[in-house]
C-alpha positions in Angstrom: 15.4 -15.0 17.1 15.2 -12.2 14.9 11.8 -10.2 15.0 12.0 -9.7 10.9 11.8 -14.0 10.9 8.3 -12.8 12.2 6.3 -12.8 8.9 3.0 -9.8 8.9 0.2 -10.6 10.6 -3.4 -8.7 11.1 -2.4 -8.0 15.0 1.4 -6.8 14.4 1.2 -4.6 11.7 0.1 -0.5 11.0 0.6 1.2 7.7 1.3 5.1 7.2 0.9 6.6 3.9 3.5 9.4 3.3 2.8 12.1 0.7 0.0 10.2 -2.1 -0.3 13.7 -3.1 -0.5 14.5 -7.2 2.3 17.5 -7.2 4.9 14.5 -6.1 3.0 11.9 -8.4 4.1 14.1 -11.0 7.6 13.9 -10.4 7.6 10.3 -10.1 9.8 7.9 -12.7 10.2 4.8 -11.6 6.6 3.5 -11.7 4.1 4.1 -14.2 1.9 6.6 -12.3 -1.1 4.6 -12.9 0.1 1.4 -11.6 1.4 3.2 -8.7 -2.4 4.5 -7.6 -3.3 1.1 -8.2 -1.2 -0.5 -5.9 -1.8 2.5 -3.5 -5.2 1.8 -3.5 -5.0 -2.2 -3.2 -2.6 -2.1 -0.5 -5.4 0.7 1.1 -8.4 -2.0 0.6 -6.4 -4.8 2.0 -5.3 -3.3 5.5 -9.4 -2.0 5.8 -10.3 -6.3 5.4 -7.6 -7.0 8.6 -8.6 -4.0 10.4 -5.0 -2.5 10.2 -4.6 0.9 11.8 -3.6 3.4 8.9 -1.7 6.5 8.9 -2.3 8.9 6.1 0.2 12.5 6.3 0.7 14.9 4.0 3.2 17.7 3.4 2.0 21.6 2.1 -1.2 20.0 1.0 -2.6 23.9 0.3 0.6 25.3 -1.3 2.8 22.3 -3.5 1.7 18.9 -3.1 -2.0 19.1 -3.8 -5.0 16.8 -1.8 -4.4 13.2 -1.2 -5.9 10.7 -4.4 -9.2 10.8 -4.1 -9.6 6.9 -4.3 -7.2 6.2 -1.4 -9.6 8.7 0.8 -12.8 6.9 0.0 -11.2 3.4 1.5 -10.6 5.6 4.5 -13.2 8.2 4.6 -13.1 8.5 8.6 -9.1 8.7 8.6 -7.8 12.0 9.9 -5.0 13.7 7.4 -1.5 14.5 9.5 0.0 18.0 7.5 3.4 18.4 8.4 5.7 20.6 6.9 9.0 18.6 6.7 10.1 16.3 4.0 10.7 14.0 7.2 7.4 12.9 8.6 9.5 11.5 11.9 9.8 15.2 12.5 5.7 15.8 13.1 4.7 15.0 16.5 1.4 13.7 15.4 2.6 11.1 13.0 5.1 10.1 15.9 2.2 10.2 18.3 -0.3 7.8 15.9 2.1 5.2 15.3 3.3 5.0 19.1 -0.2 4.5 19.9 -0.4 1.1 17.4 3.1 0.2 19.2 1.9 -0.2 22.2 -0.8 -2.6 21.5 2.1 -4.6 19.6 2.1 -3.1 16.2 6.2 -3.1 15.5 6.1 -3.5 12.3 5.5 -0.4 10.0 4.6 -0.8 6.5 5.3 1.9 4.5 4.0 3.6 1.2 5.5 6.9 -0.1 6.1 9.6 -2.3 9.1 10.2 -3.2 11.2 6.7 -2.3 14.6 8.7 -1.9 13.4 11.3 0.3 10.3 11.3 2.0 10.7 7.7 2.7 14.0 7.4 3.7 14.2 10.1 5.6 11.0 9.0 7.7 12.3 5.3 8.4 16.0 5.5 9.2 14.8 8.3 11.5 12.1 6.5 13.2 14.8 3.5 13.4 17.1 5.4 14.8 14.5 6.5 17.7 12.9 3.4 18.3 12.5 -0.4 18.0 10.1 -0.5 15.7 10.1 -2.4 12.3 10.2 -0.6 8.5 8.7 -2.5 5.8 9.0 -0.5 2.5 6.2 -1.4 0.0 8.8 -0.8 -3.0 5.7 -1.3 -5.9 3.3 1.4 -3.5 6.1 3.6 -3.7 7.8 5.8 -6.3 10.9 8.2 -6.6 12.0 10.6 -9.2 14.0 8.0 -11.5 14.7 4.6 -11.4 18.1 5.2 -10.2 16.8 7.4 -7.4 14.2 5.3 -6.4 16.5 1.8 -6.7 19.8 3.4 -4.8 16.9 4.7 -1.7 15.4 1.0 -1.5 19.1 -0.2 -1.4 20.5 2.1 1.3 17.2 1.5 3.1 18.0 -2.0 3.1 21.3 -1.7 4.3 19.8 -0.4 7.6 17.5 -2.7 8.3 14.6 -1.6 5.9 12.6 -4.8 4.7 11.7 -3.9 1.3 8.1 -5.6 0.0 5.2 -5.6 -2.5 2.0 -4.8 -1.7 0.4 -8.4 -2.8 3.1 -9.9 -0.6 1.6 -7.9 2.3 -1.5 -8.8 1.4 -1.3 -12.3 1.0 0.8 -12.8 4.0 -2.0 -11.3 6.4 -4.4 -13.5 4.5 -1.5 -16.4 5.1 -4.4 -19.2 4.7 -7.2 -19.3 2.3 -9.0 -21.6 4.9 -9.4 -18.0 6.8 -12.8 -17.9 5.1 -13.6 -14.6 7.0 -11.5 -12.4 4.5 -11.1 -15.4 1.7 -14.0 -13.5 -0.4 -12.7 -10.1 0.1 -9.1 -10.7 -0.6 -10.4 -12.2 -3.6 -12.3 -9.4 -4.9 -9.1 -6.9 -4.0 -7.1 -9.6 -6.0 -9.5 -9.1 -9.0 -9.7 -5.4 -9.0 -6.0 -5.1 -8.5 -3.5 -8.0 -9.3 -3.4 -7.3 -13.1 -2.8 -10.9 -14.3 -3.5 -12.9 -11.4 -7.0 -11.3 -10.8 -8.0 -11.9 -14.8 -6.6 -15.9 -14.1 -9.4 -15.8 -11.2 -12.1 -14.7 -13.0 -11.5 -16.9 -15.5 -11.3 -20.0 -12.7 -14.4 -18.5 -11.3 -16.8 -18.2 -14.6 -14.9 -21.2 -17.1 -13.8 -23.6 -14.5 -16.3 -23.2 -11.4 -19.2 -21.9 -13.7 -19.8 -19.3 -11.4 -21.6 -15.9 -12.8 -19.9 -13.6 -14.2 -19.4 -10.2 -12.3 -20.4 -7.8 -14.2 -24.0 -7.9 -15.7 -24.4 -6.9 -19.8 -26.6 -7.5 -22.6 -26.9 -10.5 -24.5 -24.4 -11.9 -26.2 -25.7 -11.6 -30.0 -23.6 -13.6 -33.0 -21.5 -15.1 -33.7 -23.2 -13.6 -37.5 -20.5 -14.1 -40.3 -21.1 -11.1 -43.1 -22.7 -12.3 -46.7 
């Protein structure tokens, strides 16, 4: 049996962040920048609630590329940062070295989120599948390339070796896999409401209209309605 039939678990998976750095931000066209952070920073919260181990590089941080956003750090405030020099992160001994160490406690299956799609990416996982037996999952929405076209024909060639491309609520949802697990249920949610656009609204809506729960947010009164004479 195939190891891909295998979905994502809590105790098979690591994640490496490649280059969620503002200088190649800028340069990115496929995604609306903003949704990009915010799918950077979901994906983040959900591997700290299953205790994935999490690799954040970065390439000429002090010269081009600029420091690593902010709200990505603050999920992972203990995380060292692996500089490299090379567009290829495969080619940096220390990346190579952290995710070897999660591979050998079972931890196959590398989920990656990058900047940009068509290089840093691409480079990093048909090199690291060439080299070993792990598993490249390719968060396409927590990743972004310098068009649409660039970032479109990388996901397809990526796929063509072997790359399994996904979205960063799939990967979410499939280590949650049951709401019965009640030991993340609440903080799933609360990533869900933060950063699922729609879908988060729809369960604050279930929450406060349906369920009569509180609402989350504490305000003032609510004064009127007070038509004008």
């Amino acid at each position: 049996m195939s190891s891909k039939l295998e979905v994502l678990t809590p105790v098979n998976s690591q994640l490496i962040f490649i280059d969620q750095q503002p200088q190649m931000a800028f340069g990115v066209q496929s995604i609306d920048r903003q949704v990009l952070k915010n799918n950077v920073v979901g994906l983040a919260k959900a591997a700290k609630v299953f205790n994935i181990p999490t690799t954040i590089t970065t390439v000429e941080t002090g010269s081009f590329s600029g420091h690593t956003y902010p709200e990505l750090l603050a999920v992972f405030p203990e995380n060292d940062i692996l500089e490299r020099t090379s567009m290829n992160s495969w080619d940096d001994q220390n990346v190579r070295d952290a995710l070897a160490k999660n591979a050998a406690n079972g931890r196959k299956k590398v989920i990656v989120s990058g900047l940009w799609t068509e290089v840093c990416n691409t480079t990093f996982a048909l090199s690291c599948m060439h080299d070993t037996d792990y598993e490249i999952y390719m968060v396409a929405d927590a990743s972004g390339g310098t068009s649409a076209d660039a970032h479109k024909y990388a996901m397809d060639r990526m796929v063509q070796a072997g790359v399994v491309p996904v979205t960063w609520q799939q990967v979410l949802l499939e280590w949650q896999r049951d709401w019965a697990h009640r030991e993340t249920y609440d903080a799933v949610t609360a990533i869900v409401k933060e950063h699922s656009g729609a879908y988060g609204m729809g369960i604050d809506y279930a929450y406060t209209m349906v369920h009569k729960a509180a609402e989350r947010a504490a305000h003032g009164k609510t004064i009127g309605p007070n038509p004008a004479k």
